[in-house]
ZAGUDO-965444 format. One record per residue (C-alpha): residue in one letter; x negated, y negated, z. Coordinates in steps of 0.5 Angstrom, whole numbers, padded with zeros to 4 digits. Example, Ala and Ser with C-alpha at 12.3 -4.5 7.8 and 13.67 -1.06 7.14 Angstrom:
% ZAGUDO-965444
aa: a	px: -0025	py: 0009	pz: 0016
aa: s	px: -0027	py: 0002	pz: 0014
***
This chain:
% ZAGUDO-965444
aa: x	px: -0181	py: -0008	pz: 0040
aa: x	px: -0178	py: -0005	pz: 0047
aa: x	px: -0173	py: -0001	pz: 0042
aa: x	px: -0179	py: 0002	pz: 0037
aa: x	px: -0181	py: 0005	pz: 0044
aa: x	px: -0175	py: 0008	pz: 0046
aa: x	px: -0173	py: 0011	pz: 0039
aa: x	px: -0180	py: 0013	pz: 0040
aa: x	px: -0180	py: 0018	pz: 0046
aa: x	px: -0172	py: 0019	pz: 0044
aa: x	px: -0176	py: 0023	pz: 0038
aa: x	px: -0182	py: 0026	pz: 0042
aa: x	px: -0176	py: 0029	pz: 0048
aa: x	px: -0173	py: 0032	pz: 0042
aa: x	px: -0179	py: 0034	pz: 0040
aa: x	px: -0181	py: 0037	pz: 0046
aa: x	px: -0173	py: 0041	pz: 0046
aa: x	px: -0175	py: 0044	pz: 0040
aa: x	px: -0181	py: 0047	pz: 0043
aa: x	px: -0178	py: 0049	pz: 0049
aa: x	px: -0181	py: 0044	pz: 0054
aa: x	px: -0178	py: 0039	pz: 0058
aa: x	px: -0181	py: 0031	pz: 0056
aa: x	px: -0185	py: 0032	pz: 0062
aa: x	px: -0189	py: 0039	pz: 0059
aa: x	px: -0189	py: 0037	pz: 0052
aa: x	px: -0197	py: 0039	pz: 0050
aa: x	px: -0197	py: 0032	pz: 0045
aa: x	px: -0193	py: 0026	pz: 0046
aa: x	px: -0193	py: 0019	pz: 0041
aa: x	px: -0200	py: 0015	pz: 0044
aa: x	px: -0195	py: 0009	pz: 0047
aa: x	px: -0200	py: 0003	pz: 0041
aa: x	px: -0198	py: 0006	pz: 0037
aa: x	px: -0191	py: 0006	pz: 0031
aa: x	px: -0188	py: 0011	pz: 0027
aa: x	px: -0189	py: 0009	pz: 0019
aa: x	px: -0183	py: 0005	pz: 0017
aa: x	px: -0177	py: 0010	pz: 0015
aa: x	px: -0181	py: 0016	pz: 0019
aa: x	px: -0179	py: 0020	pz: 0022
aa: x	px: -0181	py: 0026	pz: 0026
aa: x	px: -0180	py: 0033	pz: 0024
aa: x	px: -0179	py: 0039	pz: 0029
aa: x	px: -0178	py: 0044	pz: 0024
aa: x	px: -0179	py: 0046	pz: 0017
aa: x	px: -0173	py: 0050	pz: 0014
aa: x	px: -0177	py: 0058	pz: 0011
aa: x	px: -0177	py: 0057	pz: 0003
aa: x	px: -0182	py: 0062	pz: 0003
aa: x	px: -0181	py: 0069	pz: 0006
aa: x	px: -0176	py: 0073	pz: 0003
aa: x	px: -0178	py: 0079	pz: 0001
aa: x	px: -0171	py: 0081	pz: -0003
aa: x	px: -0174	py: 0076	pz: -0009
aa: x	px: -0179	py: 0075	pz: -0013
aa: x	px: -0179	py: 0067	pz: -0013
aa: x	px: -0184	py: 0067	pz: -0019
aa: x	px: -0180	py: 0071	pz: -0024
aa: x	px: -0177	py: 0068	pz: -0029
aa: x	px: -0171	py: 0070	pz: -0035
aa: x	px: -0175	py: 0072	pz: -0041
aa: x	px: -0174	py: 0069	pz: -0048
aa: x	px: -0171	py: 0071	pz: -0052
aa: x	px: -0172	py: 0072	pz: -0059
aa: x	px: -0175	py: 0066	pz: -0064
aa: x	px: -0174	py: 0059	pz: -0061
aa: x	px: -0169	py: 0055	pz: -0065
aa: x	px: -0171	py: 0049	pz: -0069
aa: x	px: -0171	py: 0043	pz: -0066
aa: x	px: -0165	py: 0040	pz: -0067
aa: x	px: -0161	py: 0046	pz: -0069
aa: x	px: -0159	py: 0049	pz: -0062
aa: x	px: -0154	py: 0055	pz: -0062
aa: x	px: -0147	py: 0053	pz: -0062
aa: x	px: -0144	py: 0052	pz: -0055
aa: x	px: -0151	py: 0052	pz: -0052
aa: x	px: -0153	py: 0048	pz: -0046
aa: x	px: -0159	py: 0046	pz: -0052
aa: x	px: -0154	py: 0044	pz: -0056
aa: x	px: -0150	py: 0040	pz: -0052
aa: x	px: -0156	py: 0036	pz: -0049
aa: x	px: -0159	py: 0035	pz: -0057
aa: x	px: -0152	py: 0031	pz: -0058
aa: x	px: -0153	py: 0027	pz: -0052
aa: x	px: -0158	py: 0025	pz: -0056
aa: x	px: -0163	py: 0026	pz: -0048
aa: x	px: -0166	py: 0030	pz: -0045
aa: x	px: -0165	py: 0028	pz: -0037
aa: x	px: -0171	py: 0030	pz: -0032
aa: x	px: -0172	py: 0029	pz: -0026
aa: x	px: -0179	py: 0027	pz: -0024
aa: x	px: -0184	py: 0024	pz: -0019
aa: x	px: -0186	py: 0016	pz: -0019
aa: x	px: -0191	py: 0017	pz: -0014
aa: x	px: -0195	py: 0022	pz: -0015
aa: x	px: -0202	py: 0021	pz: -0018
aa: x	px: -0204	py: 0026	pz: -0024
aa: x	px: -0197	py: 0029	pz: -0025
aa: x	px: -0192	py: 0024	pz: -0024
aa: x	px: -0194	py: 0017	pz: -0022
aa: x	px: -0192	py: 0010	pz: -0025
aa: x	px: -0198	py: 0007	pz: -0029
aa: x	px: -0199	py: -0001	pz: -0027
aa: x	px: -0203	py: -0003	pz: -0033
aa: x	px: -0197	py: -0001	pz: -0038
aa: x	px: -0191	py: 0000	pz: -0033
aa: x	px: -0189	py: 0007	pz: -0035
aa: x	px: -0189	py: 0013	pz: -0032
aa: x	px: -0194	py: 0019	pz: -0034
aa: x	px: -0197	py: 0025	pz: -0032
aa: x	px: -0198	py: 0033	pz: -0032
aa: x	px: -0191	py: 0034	pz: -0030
aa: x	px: -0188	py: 0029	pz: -0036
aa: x	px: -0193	py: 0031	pz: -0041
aa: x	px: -0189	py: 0038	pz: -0040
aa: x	px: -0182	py: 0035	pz: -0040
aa: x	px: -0184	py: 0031	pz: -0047
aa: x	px: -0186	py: 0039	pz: -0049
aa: x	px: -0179	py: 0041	pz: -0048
aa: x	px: -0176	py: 0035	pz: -0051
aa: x	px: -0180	py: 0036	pz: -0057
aa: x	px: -0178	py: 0043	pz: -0058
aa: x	px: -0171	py: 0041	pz: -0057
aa: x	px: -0170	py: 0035	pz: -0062
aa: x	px: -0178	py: 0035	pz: -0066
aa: x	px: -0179	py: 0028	pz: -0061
aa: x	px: -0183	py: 0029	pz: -0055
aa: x	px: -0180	py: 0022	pz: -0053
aa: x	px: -0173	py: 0023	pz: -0052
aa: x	px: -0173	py: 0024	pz: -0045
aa: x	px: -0170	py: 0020	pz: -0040
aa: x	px: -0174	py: 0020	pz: -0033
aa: x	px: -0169	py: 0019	pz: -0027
aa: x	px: -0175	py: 0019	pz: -0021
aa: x	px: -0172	py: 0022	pz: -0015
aa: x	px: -0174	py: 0023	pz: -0008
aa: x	px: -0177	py: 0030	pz: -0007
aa: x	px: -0173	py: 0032	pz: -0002
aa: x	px: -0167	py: 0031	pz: -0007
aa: x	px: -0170	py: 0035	pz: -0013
aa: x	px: -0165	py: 0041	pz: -0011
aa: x	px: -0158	py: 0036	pz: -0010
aa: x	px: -0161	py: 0032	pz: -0016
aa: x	px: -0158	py: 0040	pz: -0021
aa: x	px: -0153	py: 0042	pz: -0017
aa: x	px: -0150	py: 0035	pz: -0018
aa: x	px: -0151	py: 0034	pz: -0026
aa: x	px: -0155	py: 0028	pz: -0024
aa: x	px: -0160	py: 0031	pz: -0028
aa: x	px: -0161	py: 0037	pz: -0033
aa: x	px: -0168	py: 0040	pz: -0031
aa: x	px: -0173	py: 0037	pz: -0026
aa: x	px: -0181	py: 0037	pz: -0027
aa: x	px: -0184	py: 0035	pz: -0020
aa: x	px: -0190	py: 0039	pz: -0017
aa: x	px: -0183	py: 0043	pz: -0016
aa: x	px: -0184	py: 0050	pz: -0012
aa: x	px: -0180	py: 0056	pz: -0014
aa: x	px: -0178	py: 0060	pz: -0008
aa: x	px: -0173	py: 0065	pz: -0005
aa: x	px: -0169	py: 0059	pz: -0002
aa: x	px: -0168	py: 0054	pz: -0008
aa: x	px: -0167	py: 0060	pz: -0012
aa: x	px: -0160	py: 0061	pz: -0008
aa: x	px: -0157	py: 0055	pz: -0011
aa: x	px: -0161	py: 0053	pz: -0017
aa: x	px: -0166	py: 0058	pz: -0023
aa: x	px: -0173	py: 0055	pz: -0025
aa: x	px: -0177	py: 0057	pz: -0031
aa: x	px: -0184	py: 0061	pz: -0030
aa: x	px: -0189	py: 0059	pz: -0026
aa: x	px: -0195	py: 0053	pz: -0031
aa: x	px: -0199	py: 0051	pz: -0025
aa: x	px: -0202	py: 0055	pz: -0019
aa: x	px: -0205	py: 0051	pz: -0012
aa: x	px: -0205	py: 0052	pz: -0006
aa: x	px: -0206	py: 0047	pz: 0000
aa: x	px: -0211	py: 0042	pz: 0004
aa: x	px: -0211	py: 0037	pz: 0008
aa: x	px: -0213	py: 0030	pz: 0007
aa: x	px: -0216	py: 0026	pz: 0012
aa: x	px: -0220	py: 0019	pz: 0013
aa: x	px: -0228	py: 0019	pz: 0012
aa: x	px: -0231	py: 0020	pz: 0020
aa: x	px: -0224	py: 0023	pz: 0023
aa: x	px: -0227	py: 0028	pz: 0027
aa: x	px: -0222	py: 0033	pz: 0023
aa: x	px: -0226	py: 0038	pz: 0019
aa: x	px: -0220	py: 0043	pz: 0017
aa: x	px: -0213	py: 0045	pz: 0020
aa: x	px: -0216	py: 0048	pz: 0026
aa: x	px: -0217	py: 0041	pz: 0029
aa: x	px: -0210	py: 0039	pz: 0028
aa: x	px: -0206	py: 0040	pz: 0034
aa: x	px: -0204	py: 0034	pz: 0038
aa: x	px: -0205	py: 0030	pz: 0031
aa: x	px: -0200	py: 0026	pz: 0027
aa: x	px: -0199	py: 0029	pz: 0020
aa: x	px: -0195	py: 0027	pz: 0015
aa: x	px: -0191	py: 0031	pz: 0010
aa: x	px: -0185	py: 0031	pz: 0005
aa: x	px: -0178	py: 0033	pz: 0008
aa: x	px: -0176	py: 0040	pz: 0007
aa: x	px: -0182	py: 0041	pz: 0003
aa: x	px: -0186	py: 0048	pz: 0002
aa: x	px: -0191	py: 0045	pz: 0005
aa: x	px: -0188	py: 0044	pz: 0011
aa: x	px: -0188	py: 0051	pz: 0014
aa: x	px: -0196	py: 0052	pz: 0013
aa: x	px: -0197	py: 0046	pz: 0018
aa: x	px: -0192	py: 0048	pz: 0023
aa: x	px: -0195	py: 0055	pz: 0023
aa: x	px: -0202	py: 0052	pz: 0026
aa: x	px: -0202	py: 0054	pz: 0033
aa: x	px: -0205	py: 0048	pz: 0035
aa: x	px: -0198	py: 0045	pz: 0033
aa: x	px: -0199	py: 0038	pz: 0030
aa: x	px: -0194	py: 0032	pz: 0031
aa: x	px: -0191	py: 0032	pz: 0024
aa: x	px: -0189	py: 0026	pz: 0021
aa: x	px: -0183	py: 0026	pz: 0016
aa: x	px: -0184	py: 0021	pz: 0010
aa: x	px: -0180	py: 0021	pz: 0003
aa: x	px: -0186	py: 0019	pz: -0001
aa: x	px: -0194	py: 0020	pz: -0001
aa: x	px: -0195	py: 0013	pz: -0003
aa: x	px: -0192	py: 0012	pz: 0004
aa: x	px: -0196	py: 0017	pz: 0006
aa: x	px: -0202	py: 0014	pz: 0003
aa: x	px: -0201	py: 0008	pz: 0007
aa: x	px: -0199	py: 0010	pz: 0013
aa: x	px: -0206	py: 0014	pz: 0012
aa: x	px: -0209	py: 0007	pz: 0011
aa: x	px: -0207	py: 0004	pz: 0017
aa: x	px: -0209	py: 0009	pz: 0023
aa: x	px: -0200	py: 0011	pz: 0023
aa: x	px: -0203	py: 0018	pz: 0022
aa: x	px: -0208	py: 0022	pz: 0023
aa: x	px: -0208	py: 0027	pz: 0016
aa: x	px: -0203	py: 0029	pz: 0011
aa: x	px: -0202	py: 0035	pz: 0010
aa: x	px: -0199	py: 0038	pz: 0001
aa: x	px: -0202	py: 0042	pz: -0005
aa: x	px: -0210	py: 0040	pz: -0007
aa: x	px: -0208	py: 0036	pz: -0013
aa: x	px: -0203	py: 0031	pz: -0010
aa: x	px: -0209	py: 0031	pz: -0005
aa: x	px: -0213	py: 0029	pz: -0010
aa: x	px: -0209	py: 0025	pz: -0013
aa: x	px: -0208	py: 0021	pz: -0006
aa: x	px: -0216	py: 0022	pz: -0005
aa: x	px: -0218	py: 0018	pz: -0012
aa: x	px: -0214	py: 0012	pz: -0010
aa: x	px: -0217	py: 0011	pz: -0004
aa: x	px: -0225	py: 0013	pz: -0003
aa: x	px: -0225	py: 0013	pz: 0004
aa: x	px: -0220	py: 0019	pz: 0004
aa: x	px: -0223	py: 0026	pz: 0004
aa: x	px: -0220	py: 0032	pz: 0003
aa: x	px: -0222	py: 0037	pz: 0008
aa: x	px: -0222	py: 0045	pz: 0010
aa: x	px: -0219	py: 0051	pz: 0006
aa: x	px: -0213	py: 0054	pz: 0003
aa: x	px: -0207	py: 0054	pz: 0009
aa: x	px: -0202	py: 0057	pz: 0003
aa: x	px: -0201	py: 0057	pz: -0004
aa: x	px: -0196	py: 0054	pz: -0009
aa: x	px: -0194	py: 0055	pz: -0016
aa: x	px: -0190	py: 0050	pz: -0020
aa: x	px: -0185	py: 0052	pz: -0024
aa: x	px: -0179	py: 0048	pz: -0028
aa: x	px: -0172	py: 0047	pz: -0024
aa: x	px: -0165	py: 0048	pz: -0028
aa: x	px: -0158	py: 0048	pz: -0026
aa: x	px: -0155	py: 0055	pz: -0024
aa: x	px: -0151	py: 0056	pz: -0029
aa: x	px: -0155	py: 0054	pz: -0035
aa: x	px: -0159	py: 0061	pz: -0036
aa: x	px: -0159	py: 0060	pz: -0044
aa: x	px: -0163	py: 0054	pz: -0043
aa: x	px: -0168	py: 0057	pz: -0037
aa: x	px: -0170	py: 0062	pz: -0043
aa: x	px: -0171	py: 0056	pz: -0048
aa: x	px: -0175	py: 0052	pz: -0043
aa: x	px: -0179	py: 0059	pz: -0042
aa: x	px: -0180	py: 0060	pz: -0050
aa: x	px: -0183	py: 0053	pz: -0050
aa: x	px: -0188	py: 0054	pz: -0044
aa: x	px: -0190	py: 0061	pz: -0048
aa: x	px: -0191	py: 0056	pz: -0054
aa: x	px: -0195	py: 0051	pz: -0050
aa: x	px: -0199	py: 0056	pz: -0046
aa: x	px: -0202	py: 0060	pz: -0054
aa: x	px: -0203	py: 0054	pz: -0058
aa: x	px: -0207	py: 0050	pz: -0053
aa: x	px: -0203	py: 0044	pz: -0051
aa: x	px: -0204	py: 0046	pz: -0044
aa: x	px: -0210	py: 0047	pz: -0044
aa: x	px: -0211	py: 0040	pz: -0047
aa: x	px: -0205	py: 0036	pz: -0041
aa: x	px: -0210	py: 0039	pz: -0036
aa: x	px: -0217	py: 0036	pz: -0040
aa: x	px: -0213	py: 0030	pz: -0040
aa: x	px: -0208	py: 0029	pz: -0034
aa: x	px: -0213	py: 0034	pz: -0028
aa: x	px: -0220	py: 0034	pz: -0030
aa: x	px: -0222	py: 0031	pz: -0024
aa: x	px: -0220	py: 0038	pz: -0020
aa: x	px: -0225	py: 0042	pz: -0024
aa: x	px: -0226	py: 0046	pz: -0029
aa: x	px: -0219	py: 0050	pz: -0030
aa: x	px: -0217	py: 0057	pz: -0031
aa: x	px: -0212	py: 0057	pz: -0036
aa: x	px: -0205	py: 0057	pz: -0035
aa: x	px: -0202	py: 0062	pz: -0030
aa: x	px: -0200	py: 0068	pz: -0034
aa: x	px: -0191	py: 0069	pz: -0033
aa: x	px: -0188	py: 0073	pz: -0030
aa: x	px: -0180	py: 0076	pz: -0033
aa: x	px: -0175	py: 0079	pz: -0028
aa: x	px: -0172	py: 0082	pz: -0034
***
């Protein structure tokens, strides 16, 4: 115990160096009953992902010309080599409900994001099924392209100006944006009531920034997963989380006591990521989202996978750079 309360005012003094101030002045510290969640760690800032006013992070390589047959890939393509592995590899979410989650009952992992991962494997071989799903942090979705680890990755996985310096992403086949989820009678009703709260968010996440820019500043509890999250929820470790409507959501549903509370803090815009190099397979990759897009099938993944949000607006519209 003595050494959980020294790493906890260690990480409330670098907290406070952040901001300018000494321990002592700090506008927040840690309450002393309490623990950090195991494996947390507490934020000071978030890296910017979202402003760069050189780019466009939502537009995309277009397709070019008609796609080919599932297994006959031009030669010396990145398609083609990936057909003769025989898989295709995704990286993909294990925790997050609705659109990449583990299902209890059968021990597979489903959802929205792996209902699209299995479009482009259609397209790729004629057999949604030739995929092999490689769960990974969301905090390594980046490293898990520039290392081969993976060949493209659908994860709730934002495009932006930042990423885009070392990875490419498809155009954009969701559109979000961001709330906060709170327990049921917290006093919290929107992100105004934040300040001096523990919210939890994921490591160099986009959604990050929105929190940090209250102006009331939170105390911002990093946790790799929202399964963690859900848990340090659970048991009072944190006051809110803090990520895009739907994997609010995903969370909410799990755990009536939950609710999702205020307005838009920012929006997001889901896309698919691919290795740098690979710009053949980026114009495939958007060639089967125009597919899914004009015969209906993304309109039926959302009945089927994310109803519980609403009524939907249809699929976003792409935007090409070229």
């Amino acid at each position: 115990m003595k050494r959980v309360r020294m790493l906890v005012v260690a990480a409330v003094a670098l907290l406070a160096a952040a901001c300018g101030a000494t321990p002592e002045a700090a506008p927040f510290q840690l309450p002393a009953e309490n623990r950090l969640p195991a494996g947390a760690t507490v934020l000071t800032s978030a890296p910017s992902q979202r402003a760069d006013p050189a780019c466009n992070p939502t537009a995309s390589l277009r397709p070019q010309g008609a796609q080919p047959q599932p297994g006959a890939m031009p030669a010396g393509s990145t398609m083609a080599a990936i057909v003769a592995s025989g898989k295709i590899r995704v990286g993909v979410n294990q925790n997050e409900f609705l659109f990449g989650y583990r299902n209890p009952a059968t021990g597979e992992i489903e959802g929205f994001d792996i209902d699209l991962a299995r479009e482009v494997a259609r397209d790729l071989f004629g057999d949604p099924n030739r995929v092999e799903l490689k769960p990974i942090e969301t905090s390594n979705r980046v490293q898990a392209l520039t290392k081969g680890q993976v060949d493209m990755v659908v994860q709730s996985f934002s495009a932006t100006c930042a990423r885009r310096k070392d990875i490419q992403f498809s155009s954009v086949y969701f559109e979000t944006d961001q709330r906060v989820l709170v327990t049921k009678g917290s006093g919290i009703h929107s992100a105004a009531d934040l300040g001096g709260k523990k919210v939890c968010g994921i490591p160099n996440s986009t959604t990050l920034e929105a929190v940090f820019a209250l102006p009331q500043r939170p105390i911002v509890i990093g946790i790799e997963n929202w399964l963690d999250c859900l848990t340090a929820l659970q048991q009072g470790e944190v006051d809110a989380a803090s990520t895009d409507l739907p994997l609010l959501y995903g969370l909410e549903i799990q755990d009536p006591n939950l609710e999702v509370v205020g307005d838009a803090m920012a929006s997001d815009s889901y896309a698919i990521g691919i290795q740098q190099q690979a710009t053949d397979f980026v114009r495939f990759v958007n060639g089967v989202l125009e597919r899914v897009r004009s015969d209906g099938t993304w309109q039926r993944l959302y009945n089927q996978r994310l109803s519980v949000l609403g009524p939907s607006n249809g699929p976003p519209a792409p935007k090409y750079s070229d």
